[in-house]
C-alpha positions as CSV (number, residue, x, y, z in Angstrom):
1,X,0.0,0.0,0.0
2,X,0.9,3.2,-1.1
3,X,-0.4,6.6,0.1
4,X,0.7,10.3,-0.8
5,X,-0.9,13.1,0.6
6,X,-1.5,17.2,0.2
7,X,-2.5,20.0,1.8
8,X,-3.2,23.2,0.8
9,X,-5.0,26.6,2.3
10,X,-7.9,28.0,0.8
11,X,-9.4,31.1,0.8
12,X,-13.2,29.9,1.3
13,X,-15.1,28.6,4.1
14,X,-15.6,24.7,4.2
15,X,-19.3,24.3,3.9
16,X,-18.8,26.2,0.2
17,X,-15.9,23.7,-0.4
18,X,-18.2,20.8,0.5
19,X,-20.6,21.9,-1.9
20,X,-18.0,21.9,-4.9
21,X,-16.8,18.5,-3.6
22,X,-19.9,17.0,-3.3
23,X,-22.5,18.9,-5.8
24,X,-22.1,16.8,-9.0
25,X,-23.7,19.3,-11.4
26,X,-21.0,21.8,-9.6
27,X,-18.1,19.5,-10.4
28,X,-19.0,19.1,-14.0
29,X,-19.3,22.7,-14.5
30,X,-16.1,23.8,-12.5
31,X,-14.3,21.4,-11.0
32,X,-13.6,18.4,-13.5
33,X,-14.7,17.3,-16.8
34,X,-18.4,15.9,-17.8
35,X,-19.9,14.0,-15.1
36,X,-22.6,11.1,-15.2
37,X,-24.6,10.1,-12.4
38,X,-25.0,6.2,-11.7
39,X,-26.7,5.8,-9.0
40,X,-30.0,8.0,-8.3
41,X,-31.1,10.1,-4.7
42,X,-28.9,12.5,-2.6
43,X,-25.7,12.7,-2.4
44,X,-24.3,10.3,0.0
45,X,-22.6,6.5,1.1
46,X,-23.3,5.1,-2.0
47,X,-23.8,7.3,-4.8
48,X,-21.8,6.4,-7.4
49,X,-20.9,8.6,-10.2
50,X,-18.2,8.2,-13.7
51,X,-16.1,11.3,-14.1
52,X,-13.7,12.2,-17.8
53,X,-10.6,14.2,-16.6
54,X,-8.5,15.8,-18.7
55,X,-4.8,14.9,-18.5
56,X,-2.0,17.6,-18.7
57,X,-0.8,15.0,-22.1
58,X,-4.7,16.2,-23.8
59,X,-5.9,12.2,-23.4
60,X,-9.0,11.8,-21.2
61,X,-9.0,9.5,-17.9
62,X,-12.4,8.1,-17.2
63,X,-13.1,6.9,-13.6
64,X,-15.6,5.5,-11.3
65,X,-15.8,6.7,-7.9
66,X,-18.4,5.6,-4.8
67,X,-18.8,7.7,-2.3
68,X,-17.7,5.4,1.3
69,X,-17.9,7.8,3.0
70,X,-19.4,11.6,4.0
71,X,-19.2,14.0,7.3
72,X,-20.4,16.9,6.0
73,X,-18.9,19.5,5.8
74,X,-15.8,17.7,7.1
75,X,-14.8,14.6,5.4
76,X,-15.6,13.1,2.1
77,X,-13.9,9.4,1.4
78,X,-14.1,8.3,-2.2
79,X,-13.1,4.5,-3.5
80,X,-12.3,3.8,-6.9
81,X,-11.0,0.6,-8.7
82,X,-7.7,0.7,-10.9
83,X,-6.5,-2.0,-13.1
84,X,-5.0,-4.0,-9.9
85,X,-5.4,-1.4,-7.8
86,X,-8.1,-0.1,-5.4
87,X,-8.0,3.5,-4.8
88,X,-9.1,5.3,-1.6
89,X,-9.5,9.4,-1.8
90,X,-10.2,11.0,1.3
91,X,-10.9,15.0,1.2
92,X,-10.4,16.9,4.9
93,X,-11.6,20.2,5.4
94,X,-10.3,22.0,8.7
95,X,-11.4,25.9,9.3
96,X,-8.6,27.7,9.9
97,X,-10.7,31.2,10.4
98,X,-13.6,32.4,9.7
99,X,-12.7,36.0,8.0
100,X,-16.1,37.1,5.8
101,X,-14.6,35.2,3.3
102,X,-12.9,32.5,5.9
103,X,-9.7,30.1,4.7
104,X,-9.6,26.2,5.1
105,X,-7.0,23.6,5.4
106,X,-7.5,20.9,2.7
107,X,-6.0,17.5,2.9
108,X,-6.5,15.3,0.3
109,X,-4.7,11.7,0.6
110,X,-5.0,9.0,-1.8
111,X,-3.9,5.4,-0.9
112,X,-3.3,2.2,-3.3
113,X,-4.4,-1.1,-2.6
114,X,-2.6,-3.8,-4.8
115,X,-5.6,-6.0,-5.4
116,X,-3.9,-8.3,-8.0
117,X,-0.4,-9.7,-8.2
118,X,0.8,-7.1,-11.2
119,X,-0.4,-4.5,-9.1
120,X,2.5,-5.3,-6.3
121,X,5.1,-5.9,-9.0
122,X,4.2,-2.2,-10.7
123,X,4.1,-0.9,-7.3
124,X,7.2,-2.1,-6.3
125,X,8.7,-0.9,-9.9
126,X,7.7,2.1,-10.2
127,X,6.7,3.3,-6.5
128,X,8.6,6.8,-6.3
129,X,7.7,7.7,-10.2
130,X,3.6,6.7,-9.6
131,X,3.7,8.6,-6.0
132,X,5.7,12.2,-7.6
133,X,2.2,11.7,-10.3
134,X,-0.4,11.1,-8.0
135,X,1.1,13.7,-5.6
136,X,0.8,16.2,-8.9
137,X,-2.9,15.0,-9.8
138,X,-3.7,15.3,-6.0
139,X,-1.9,19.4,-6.2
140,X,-3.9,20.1,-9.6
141,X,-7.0,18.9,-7.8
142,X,-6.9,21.2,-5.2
143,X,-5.6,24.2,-7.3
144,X,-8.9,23.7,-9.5
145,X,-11.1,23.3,-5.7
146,X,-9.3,27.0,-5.1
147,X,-10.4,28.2,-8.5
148,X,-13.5,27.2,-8.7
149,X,-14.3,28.5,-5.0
150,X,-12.7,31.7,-6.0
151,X,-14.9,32.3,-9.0
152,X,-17.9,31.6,-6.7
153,X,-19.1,28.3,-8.2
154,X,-21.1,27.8,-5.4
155,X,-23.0,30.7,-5.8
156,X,-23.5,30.0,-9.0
157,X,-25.4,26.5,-9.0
């Protein structure tokens, strides 16, 4: 098992973070690429949702994620499945003050699970090369959190 984690400050409060993380039609609009619902109801332990990112190469990355987890507005921990890999995303959201526009500490940590023999041996291959991309992917996710909370997505919806 792998894990690499981030944090970063941003200049919003963490109940209009919570909303970016966890409003789907917000995160298709300003947060990641198109978005498609799979599982109907309110956001929550279960829902289930395929997301198409753009990489910084220009090819799309299509994923699956299921929620596992949600304390609003606190903690949101997301599971996806890899090619002999399980994935585990967990998003934390600590105030850090609560100025009219307030600023919040935001962790996000992804582990991998080998789940299948070529899983370990890639793991073990290419460990430090995998960990410097994730940690990237993890640093461009919350950079585009920071935008869209700074061009008010939230309000927007």
């Amino acid at each position: 098992m792998s894990t690499v984690a981030v944090t970063e400050l941003v200049e919003a409060h963490d109940v209009d973070l919570w909303r970016l993380l966890t409003d789907l039609t917000v995160r298709t609009r300003r947060f990641t690429g198109p978005v498609q619902v799979l599982t109907p109801g309110p956001f929550g332990p279960g829902t289930t949702w395929r997301e198409t990112r753009s990489q910084p190469d220009g090819t799309a990355l299509v994923e699956e994620f299921v929620v596992l987890g949600a304390e609003p507005p606190r903690r949101l921990v997301l599971g996806s499945r890899g090619a002999g890999v399980d994935y585990r995303i967990t998003w934390t959201l600590r105030p850090v003050d609560r100025r009219p526009r307030g600023r919040t500490a935001v962790t996000v940590e992804q582990e991998s699970v080998p789940t299948a023999p070529y899983g370990r041996v890639v793991a073990l291959l290419l460990g430090g090369l995998a960990a410097r991309a994730v940690e990237r992917a993890l640093r461009r996710d919350l950079a585009d959190l920071a935008a869209a909370a700074a061009s008010g997505a939230t309000e927007a919806a």
